[in-house]
C-alpha positions as CSV (number, residue, x, y, z in Angstrom):
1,X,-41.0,-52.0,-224.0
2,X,-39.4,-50.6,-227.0
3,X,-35.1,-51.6,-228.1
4,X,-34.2,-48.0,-227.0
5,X,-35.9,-48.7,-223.5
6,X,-34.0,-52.1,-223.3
7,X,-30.8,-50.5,-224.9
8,X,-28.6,-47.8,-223.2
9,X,-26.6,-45.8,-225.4
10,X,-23.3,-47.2,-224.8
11,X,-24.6,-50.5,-225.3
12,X,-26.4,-49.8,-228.6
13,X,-23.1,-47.7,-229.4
14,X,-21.0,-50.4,-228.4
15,X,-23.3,-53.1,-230.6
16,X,-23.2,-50.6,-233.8
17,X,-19.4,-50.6,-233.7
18,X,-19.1,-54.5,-233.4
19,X,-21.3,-54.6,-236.3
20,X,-19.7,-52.1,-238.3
21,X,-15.9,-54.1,-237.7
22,X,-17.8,-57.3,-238.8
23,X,-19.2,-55.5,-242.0
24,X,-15.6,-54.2,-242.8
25,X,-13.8,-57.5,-242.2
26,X,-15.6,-58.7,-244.7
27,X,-16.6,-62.3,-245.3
28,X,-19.9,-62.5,-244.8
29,X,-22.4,-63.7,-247.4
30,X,-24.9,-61.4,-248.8
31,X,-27.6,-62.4,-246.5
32,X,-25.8,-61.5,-243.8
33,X,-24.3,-58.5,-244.8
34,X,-28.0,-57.2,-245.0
35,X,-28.7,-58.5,-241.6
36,X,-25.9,-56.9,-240.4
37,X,-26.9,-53.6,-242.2
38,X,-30.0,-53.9,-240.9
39,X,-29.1,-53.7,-237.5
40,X,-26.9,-51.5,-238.0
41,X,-29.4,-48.9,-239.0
42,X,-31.7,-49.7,-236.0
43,X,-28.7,-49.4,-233.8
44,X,-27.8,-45.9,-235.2
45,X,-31.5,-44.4,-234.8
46,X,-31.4,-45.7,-231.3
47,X,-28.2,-44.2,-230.5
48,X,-29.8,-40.9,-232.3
49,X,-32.7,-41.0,-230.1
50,X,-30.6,-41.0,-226.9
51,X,-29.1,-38.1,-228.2
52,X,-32.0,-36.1,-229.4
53,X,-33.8,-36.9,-225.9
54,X,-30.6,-36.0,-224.1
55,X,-30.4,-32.5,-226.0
56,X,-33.9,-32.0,-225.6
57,X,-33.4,-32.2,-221.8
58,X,-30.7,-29.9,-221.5
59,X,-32.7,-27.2,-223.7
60,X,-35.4,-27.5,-221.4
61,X,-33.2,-26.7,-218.2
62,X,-31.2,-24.2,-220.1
63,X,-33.1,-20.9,-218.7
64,X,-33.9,-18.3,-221.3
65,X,-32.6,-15.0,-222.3
């Protein structure tokens, strides 16, 4: 099972934002800035999958013209 399967959006949205106030509070040593960066960018792309597949969806149900 891939992260996005195991990973709703709101919790992969709500994950990205902890990371992101972690990254701005500053602190952290390099090593984990990356980390957090890191996951940061896998958490984005999952969040941007949700909504690709969720626009997808409603394009297909949209009737045409």
């Amino acid at each position: 099972m891939t992260e996005q399967q195991q990973l709703s959006y709101e919790q992969a949205r709500a994950e990205l934002a902890g990371v992101v106030e972690r990254l701005e509070a500053g602190g952290a040593t390099l090593e984990e800035s990356l980390a957090l960066w890191e996951r940061g960018e896998k958490l984005a792309a999952i969040c941007q999958q949700w909504l690709d597949d969720a626009r997808a969806k409603l394009d297909a149900a949209r009737p045409e013209s």
